[in-house]
C-alpha positions as CSV (number, residue, x, y, z in Angstrom):
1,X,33.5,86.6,-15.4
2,X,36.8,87.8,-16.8
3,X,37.6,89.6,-19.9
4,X,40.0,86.7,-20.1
5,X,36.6,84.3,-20.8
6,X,34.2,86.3,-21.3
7,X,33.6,85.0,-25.1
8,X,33.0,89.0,-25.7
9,X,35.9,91.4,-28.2
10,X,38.6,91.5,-25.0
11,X,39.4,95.6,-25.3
12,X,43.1,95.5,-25.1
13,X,42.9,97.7,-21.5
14,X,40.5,95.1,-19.7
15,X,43.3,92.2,-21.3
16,X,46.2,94.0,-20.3
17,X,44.3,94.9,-16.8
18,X,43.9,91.2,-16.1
19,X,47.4,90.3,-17.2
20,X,48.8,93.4,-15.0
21,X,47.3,91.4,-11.9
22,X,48.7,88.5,-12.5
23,X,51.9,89.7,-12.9
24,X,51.2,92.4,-9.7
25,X,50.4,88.9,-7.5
26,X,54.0,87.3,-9.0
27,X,55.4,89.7,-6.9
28,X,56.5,88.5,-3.1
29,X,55.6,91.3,-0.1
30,X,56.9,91.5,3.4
31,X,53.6,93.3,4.7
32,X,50.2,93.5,3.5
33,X,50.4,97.4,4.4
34,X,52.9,97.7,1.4
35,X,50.8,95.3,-0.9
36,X,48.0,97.6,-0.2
37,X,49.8,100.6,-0.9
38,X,51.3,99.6,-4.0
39,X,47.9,98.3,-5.2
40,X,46.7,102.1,-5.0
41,X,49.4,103.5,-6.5
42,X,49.8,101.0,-9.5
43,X,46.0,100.4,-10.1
44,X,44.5,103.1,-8.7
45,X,41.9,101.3,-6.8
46,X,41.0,100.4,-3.6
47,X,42.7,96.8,-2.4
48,X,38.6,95.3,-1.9
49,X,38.2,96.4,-5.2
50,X,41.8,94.7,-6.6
51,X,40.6,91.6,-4.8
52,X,37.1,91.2,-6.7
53,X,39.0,91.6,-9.7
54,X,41.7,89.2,-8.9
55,X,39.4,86.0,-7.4
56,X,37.5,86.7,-11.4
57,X,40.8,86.8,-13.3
58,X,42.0,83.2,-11.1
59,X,38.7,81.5,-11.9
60,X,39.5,82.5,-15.7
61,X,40.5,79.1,-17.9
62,X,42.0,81.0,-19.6
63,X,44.2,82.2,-16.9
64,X,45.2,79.1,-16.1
65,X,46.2,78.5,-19.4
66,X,48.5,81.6,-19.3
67,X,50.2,81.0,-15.9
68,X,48.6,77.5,-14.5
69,X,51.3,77.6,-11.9
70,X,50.3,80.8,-10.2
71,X,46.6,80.0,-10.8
72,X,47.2,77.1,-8.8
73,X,48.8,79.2,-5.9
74,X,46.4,82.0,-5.8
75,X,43.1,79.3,-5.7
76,X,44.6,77.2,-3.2
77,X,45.6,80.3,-1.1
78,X,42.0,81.7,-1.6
79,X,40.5,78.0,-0.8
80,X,42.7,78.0,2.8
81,X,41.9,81.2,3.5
82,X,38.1,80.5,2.9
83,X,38.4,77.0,5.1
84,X,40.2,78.9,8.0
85,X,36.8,81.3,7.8
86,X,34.5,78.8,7.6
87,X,36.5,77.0,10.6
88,X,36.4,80.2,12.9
89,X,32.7,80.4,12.2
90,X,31.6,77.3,12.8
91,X,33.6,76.6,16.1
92,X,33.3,77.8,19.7
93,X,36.1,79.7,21.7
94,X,37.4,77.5,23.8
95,X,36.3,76.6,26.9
96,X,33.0,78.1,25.5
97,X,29.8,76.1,26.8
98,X,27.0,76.6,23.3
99,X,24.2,75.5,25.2
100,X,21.0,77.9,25.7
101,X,20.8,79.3,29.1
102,X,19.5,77.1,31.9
103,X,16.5,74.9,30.5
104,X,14.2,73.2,33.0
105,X,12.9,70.3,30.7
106,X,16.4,69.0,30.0
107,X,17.6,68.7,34.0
């Protein structure tokens, strides 16, 4: 859960944190590498770390509220990526027989 919803007193660095992602993802980057850098240096934490943070602040309501638009980008970015996983895990290579090796009661 966010600062953003957390019904809790929202201390004004957690706030401003949360708002400094948003803005941080408004930003468009050539190469993850540079993303990742400039996660480091403006945060000061590792990009896993950034990414925690960032899925809680999108599932915020009242996140959407502040910037529905880029809400809306960022969760349907996270939902493909999170479809193309579950795609990858769930189907063979191709070409790929699944079956168990040779079975005698099913020849």
């Amino acid at each position: 859960m966010s600062s953003l919803e957390s019904g809790q007193p929202v201390t004004p660095s957690a706030l401003e944190r949360e708002l400094a992602i948003l803005d941080f993802e408004r930003r468009s980057w050539r190469h993850r590498g540079a993303k990742e850098e400039a996660i480091r240096d403006v945060f000061g934490f590792s990009a896993a770390r950034y990414y925690q943070m960032l899925n809680a602040v999108i599932d915020s309501p009242d996140a959407l509220r502040h910037d529905p638009m880029l809400i809306k980008r960022l969760q349907r970015a996270r939902d493909a990526r999170a479809h193309a996983r579950a795609i990858r895990a769930f189907s063979s290579p191709a070409g790929r027989d699944n079956r168990l090796p040779h079975d005698e009661t099913t020849d």
